[in-house]
Backbone as a ProteinNet text record, in pm:
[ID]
protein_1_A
[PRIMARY]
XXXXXXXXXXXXXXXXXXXXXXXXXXXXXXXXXXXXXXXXXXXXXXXXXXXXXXXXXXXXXXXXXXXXXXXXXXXXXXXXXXXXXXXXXXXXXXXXXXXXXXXXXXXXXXXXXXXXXXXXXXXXXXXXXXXXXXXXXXXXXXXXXXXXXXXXXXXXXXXXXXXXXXXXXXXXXXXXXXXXXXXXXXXXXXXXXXXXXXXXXXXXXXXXXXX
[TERTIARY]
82.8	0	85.9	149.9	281.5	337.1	372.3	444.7	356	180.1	106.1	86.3	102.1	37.3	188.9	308.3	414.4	427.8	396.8	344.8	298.2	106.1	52.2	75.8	135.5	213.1	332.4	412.2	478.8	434.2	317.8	271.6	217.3	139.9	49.3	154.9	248.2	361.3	421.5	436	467.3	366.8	209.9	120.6	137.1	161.5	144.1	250.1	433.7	496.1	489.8	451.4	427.5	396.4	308.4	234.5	324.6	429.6	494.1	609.9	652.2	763.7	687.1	595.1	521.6	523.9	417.6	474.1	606.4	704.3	843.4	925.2	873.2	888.1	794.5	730.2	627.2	669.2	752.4	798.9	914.3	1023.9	1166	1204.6	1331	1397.4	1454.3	1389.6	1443.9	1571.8	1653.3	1800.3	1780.2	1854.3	1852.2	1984.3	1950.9	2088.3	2137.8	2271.6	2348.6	2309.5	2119.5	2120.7	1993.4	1895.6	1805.5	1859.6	1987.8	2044.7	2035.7	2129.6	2138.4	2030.1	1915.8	1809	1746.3	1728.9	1661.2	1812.6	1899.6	1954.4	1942.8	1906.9	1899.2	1766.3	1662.3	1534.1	1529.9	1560.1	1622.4	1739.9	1784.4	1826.9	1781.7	1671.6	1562.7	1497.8	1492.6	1414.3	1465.2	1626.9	1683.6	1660.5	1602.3	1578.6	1488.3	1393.9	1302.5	1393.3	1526.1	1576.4	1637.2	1626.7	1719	1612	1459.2	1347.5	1294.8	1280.2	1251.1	1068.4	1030.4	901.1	796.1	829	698.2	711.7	800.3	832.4	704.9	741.6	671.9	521.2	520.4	396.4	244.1	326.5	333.5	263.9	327.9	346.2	223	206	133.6	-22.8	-25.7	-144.5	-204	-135.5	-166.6	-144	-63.5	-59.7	-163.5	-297.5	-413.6	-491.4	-497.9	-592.9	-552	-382	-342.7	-378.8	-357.9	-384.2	-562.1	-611.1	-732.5	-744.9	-689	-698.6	-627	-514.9	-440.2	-506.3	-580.8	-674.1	-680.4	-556.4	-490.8	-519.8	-557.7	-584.2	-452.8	-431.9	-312	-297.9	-397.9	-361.7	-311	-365.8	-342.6	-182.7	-152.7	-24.8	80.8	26.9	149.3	152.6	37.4	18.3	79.7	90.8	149.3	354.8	360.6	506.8	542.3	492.8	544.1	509.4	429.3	446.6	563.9	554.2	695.6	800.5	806.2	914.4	983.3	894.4	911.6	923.5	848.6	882.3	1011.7	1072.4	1236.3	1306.9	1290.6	1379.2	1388	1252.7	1291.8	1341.4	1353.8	1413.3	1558.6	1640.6	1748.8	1796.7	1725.8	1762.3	1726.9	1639.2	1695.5	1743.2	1827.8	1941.4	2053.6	2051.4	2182.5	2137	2019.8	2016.6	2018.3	2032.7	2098.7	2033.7	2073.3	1996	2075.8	2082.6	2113.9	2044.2	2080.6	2035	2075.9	2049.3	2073.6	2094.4	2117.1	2161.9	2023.6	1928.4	1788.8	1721.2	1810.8	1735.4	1601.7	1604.6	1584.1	1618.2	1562.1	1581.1	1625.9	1700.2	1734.4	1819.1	1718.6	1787.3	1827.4	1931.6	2012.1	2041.9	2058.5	2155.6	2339.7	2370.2	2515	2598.9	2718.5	2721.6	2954	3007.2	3160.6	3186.8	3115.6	3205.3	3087.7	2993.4	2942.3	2819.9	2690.1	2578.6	2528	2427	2364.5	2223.9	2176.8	2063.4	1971.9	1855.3	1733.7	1636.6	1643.9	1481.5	1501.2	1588	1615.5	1642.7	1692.9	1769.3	1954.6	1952.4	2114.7	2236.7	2288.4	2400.7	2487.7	2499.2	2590	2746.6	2855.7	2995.4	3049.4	3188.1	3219.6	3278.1	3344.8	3371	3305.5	3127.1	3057.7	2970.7	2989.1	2942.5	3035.5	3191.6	3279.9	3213.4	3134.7	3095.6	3021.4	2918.8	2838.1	2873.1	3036.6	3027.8	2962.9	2983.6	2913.7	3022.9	3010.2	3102.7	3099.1	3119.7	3127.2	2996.9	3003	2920.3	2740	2711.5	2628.2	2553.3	2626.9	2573.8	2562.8	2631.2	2600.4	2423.6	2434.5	2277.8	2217.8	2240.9	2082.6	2073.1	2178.7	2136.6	2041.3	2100.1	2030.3	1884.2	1897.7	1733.7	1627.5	1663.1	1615.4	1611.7	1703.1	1689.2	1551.4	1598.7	1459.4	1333.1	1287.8	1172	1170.4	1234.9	1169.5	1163.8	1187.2	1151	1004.9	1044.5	870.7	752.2	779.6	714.6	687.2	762.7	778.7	651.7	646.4	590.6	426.4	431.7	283.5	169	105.9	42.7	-18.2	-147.3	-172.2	-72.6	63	125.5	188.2	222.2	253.1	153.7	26.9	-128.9	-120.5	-57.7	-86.3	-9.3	148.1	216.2	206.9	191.6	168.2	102.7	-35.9	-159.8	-189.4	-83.2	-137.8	35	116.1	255.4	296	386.1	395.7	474.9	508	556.7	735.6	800.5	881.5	905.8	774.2	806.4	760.6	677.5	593.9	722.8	824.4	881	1033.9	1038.4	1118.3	1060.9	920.1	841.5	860.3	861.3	846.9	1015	1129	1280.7	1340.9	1288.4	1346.3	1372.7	1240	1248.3	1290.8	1307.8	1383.8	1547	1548.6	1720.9	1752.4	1670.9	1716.5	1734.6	1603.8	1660.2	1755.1	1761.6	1904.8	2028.8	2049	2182	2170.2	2067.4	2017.2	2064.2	2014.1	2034.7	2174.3	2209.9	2369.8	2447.1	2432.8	2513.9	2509.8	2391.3	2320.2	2384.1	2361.8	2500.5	2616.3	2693.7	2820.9	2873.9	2774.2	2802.5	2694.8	2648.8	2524	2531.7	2441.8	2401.8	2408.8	2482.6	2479.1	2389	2373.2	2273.3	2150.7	2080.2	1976.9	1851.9	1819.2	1787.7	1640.2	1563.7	1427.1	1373.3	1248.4	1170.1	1252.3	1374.9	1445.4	1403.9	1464.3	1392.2	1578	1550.2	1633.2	1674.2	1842.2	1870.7	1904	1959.9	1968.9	2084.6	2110.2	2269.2	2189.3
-121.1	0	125.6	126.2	263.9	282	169.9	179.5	234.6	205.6	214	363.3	432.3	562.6	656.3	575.4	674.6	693.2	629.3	573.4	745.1	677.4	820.1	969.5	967.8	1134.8	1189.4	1058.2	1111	1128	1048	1100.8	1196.5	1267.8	1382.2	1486	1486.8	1568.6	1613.3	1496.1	1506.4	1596.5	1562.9	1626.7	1762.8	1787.9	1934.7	2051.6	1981.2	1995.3	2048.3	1938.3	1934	2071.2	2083	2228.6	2403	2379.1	2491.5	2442.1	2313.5	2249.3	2376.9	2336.7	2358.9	2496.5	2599.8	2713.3	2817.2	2722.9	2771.2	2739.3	2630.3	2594.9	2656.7	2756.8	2781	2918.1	3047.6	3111.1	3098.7	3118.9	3100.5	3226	3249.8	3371	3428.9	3591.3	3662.4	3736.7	3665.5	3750.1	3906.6	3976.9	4144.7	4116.2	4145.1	4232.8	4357.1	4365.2	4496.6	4642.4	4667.7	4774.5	4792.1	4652.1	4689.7	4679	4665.9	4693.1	4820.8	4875.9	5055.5	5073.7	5081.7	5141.4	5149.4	4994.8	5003.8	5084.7	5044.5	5141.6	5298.1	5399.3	5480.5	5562.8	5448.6	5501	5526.6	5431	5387.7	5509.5	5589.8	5712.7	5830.7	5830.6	5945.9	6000.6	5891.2	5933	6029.1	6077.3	6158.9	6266.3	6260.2	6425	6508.7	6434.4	6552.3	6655.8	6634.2	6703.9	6824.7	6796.5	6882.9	7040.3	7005.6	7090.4	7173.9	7274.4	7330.6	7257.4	7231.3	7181.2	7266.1	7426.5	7534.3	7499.3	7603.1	7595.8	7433.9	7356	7237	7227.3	7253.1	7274.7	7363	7494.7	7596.6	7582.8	7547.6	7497.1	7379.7	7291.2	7196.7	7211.3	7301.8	7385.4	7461.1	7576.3	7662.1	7644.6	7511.3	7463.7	7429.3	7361.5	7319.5	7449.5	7562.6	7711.8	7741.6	7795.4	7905.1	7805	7686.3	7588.6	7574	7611.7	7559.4	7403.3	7319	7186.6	7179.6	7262.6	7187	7264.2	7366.2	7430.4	7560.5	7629.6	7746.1	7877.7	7990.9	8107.3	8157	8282.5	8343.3	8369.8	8440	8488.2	8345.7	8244.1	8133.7	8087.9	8111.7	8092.8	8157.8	8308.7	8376.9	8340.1	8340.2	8285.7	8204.1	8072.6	7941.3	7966.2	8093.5	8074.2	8143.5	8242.4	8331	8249.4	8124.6	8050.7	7947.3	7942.3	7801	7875.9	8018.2	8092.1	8148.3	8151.1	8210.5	8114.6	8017.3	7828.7	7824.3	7836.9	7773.5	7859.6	8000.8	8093.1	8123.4	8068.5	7974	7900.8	7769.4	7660.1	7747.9	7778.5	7779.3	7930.7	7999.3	8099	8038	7956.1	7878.4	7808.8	7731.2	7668.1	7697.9	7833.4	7904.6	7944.3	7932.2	7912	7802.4	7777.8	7729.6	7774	7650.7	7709.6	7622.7	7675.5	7601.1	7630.1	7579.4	7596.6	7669.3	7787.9	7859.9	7814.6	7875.5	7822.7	7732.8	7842.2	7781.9	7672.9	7631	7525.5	7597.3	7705.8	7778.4	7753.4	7743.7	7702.5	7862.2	7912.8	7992.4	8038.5	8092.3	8064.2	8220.5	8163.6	8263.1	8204.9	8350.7	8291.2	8290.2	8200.3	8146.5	8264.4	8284.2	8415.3	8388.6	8496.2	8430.8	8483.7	8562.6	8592.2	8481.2	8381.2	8307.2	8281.7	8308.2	8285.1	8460.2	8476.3	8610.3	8570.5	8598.9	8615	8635.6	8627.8	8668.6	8665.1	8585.1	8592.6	8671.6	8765.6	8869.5	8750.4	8649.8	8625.5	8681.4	8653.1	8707.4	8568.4	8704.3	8585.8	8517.7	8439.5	8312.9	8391.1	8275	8350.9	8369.2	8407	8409.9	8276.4	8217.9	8082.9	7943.9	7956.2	7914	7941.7	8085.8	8110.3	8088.6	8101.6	8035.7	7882.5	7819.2	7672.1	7687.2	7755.6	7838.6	7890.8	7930.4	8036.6	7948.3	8070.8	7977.7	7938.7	7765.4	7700.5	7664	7674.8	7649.4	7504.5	7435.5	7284.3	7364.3	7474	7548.7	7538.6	7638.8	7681.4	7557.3	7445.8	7332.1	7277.1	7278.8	7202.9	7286.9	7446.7	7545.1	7521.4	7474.9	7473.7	7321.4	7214.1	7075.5	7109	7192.3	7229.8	7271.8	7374.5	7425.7	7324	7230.9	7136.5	7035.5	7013.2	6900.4	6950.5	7052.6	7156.5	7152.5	7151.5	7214.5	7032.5	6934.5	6767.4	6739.9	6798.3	6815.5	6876.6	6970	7083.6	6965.2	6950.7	6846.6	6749.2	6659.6	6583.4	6619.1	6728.3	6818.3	6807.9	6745.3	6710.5	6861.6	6919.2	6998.9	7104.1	7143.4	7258.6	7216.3	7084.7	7032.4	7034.5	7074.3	7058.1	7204.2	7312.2	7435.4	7497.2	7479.9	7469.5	7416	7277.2	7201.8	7143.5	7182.6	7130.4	7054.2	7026	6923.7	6880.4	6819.8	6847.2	6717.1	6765.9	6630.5	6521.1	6412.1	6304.9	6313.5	6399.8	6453.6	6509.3	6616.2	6717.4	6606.7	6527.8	6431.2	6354	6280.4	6205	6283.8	6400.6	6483.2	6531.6	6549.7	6574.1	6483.1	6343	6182.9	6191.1	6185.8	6118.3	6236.9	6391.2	6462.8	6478.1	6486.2	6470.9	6340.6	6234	6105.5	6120.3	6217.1	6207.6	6284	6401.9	6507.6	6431.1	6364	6284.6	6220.4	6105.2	6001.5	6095.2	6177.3	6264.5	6338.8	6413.1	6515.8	6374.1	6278.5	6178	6126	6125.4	6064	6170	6304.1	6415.1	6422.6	6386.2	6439.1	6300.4	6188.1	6083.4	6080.5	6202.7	6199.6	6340.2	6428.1	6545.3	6575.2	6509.4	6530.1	6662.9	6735.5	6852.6	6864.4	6948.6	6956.5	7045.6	7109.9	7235.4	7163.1	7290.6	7185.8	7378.4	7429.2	7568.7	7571	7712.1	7722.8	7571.4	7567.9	7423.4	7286	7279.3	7116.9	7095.1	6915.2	6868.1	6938.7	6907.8	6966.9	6862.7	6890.5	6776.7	6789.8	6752.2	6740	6865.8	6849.3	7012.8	7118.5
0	0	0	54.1	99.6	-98.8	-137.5	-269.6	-399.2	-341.3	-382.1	-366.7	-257.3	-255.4	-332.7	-264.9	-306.7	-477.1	-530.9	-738.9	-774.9	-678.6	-681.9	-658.1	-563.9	-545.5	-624.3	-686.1	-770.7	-876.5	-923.4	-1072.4	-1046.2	-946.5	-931.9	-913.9	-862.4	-888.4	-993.3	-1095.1	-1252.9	-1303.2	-1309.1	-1371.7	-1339.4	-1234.9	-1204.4	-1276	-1299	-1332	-1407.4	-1553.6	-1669	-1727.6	-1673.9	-1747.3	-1752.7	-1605	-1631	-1715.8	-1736.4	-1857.8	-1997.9	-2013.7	-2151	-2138.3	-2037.3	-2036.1	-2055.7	-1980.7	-1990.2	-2164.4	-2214.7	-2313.4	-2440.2	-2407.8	-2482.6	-2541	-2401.8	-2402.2	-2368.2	-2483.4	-2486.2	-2472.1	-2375.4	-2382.1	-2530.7	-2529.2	-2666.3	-2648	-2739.2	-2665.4	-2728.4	-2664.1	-2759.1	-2809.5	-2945.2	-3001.5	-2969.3	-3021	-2952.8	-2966.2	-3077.2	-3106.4	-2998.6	-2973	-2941.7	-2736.1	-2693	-2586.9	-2594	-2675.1	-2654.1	-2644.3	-2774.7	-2764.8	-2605.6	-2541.2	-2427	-2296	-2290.2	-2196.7	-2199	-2340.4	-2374.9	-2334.7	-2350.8	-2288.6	-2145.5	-2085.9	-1959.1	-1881.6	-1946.2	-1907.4	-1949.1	-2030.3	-2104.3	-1960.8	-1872.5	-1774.8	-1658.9	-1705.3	-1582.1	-1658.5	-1817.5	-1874.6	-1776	-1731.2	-1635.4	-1543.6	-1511.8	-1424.6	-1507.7	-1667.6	-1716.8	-1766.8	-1684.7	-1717.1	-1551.9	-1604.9	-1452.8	-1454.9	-1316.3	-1330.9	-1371.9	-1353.6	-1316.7	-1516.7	-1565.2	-1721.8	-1785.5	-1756.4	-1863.2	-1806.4	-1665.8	-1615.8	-1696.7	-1669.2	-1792.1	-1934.1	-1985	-2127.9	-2148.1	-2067	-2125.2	-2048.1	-1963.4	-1955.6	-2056.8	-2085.4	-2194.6	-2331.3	-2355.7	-2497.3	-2584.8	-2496.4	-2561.2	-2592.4	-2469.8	-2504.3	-2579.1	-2624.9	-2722.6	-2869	-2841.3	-3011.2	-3045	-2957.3	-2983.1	-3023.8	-2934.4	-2977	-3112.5	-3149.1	-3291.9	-3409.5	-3352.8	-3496.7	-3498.2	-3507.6	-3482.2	-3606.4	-3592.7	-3667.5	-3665.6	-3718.5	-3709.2	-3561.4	-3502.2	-3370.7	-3281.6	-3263.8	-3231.8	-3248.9	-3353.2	-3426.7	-3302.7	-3338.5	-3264.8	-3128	-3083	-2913.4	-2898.3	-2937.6	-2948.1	-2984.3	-3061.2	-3122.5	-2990.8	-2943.1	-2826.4	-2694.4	-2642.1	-2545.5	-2577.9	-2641.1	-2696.7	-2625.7	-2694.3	-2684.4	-2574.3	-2489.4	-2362.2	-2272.3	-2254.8	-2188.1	-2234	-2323.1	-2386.8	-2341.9	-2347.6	-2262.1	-2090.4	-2044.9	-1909	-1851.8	-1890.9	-1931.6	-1930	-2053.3	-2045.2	-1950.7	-1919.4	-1775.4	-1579	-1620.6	-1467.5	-1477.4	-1593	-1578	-1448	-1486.3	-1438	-1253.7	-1222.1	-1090.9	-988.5	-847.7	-760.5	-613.2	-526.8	-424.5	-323.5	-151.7	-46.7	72.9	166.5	325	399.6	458.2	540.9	666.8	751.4	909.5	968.7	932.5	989.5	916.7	799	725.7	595.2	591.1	456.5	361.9	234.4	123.1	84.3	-27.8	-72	-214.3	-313.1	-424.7	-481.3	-635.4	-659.7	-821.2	-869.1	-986.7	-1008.7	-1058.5	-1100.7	-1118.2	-1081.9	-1154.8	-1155.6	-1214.4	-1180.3	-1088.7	-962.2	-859.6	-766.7	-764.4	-723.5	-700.7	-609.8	-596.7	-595.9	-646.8	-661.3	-617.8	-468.4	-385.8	-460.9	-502.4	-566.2	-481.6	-351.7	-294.1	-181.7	-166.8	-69.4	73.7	105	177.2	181.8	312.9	367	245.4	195.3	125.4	199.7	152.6	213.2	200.1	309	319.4	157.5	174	69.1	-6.5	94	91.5	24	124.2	16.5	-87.4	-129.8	-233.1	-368.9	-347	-419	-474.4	-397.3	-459.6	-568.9	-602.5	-686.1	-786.7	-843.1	-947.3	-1061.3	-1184	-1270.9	-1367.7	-1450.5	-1533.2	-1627.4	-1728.9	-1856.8	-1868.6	-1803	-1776.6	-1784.8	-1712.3	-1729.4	-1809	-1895.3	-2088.9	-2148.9	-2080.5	-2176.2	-2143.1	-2015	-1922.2	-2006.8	-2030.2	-2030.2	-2184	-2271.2	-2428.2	-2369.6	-2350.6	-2349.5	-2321.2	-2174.3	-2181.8	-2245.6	-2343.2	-2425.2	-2522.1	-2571.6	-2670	-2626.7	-2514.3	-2465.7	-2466.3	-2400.8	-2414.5	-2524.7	-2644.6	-2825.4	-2814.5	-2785.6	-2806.3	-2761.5	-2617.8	-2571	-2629.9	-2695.9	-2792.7	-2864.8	-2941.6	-3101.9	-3055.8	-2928.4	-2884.7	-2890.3	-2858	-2821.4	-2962.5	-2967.4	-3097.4	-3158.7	-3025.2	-3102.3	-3133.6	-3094.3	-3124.8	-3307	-3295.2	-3424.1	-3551.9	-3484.7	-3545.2	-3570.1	-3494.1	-3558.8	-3629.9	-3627.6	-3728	-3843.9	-3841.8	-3963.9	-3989.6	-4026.2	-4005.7	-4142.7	-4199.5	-4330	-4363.9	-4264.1	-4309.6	-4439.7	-4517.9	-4617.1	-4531.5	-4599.8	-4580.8	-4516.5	-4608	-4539	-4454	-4434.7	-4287.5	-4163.1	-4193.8	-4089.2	-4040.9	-4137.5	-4113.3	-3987.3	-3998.3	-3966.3	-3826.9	-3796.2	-3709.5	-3623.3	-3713.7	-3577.8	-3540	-3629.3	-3590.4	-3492.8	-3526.5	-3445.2	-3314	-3200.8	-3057.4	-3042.7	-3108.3	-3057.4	-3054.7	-3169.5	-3163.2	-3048.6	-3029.5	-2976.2	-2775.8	-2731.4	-2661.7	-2631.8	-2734.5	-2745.8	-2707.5	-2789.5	-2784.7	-2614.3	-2591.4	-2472.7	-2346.3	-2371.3	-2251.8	-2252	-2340.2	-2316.6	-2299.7	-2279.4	-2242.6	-2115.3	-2035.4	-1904.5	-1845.9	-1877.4	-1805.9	-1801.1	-1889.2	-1927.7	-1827.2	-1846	-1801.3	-1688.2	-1599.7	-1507.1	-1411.8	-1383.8	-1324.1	-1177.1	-1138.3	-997.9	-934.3	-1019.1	-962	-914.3	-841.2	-768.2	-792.9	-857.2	-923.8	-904.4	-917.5	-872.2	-1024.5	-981.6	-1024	-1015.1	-1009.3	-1002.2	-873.9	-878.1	-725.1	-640.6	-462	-397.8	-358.3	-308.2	-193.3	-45.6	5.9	190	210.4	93.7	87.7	159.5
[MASK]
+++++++++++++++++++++++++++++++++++++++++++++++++++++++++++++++++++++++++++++++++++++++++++++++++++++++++++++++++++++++++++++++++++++++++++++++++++++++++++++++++++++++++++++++++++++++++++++++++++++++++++++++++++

């Protein structure tokens, strides 16, 4: 009887098996090739672009992008509204680049813009020593973040259907095709700068740290 039951539990064991054999066998691992690696590590660092955008700026922008377009169905006045919000979001973007912020004695947040003799107060707090405002000047690494920004913001733009709807509201095959590859490159490239060259600043709309 014992040999009898032990038969049974091992076949009921088998049966049960079986089925994730077949599952596992059903779905075989897909290896990636070496392009569709990059591709996915590349996306996979697209996601530290948000830091290279002040939050108020895109906030901004993708509020008032749908009013000034009228949903993508833009008049002249529409037009200009839309060219002069683009315009002014992108020249945000790359002017708080250049600001910065730290902690005061009391644990105050306090910001300023970059400057070469170091931090320049803007919210009417007491400036910091001279010492650490020396940490602050501004560096060539800068002008690089505030162009990227501005590059990513015109990707985000690109992205924005109706703003693409009021510009080019019947675009040919070429401009369409130029419309889709552009904010992808401009990413790809924008993200592998921002891993290569990453931002220390911590500026009005970026997130802050424990500094």
């Amino acid at each position: 009887m014992e040999v009898k039951v032990e038969k049974e539990t091992s076949r009921n064991l088998d049966e049960e098996k079986a089925p994730l054999l077949l599952e596992n066998s059903a779905l075989p691992e897909v290896e990636k090739n070496m392009i569709q690696q990059a591709i996915s590590k590349t996306f996979k660092s697209t996601a530290h672009l948000a830091n290279l955008l002040p939050t108020g700026s895109v906030l901004a922008f993708q509020l008032l992008s749908p009013i000034f377009t009228n949903q993508g169905e833009c008049d002249v006045i529409g037009r200009s509204l839309t060219a002069a919000l683009v315009a002014l979001c992108g020249l945000s973007c790359f002017l708080l680049s250049f600001t910065d912020s730290f902690k005061d004695q009391k644990g105050n947040v306090c910001y300023g813009f970059a400057t070469l003799r170091g931090l320049w107060i803007i919210d009417g707090s007491a400036a910091p020593p001279p010492e650490i405002a020396a940490n602050y000047k501004l560096k060539f690494i800068d002008f690089m973040h505030a162009i990227m920004s501005i590059l990513v913001f015109a990707a985000v733009a690109l992205f924005d259907q109706n703003v693409v709807n009021c510009f080019y509201p019947t675009p040919s095959y070429q401009t369409q095709e130029l419309l889709t590859a552009l904010p992808v490159a401009i990413g790809v490239i924008c993200s592998m700068l921002f891993v290569v060259f990453p931002t220390q600043r911590h500026g009005i709309g970026f997130p802050l740290t424990s500094n």
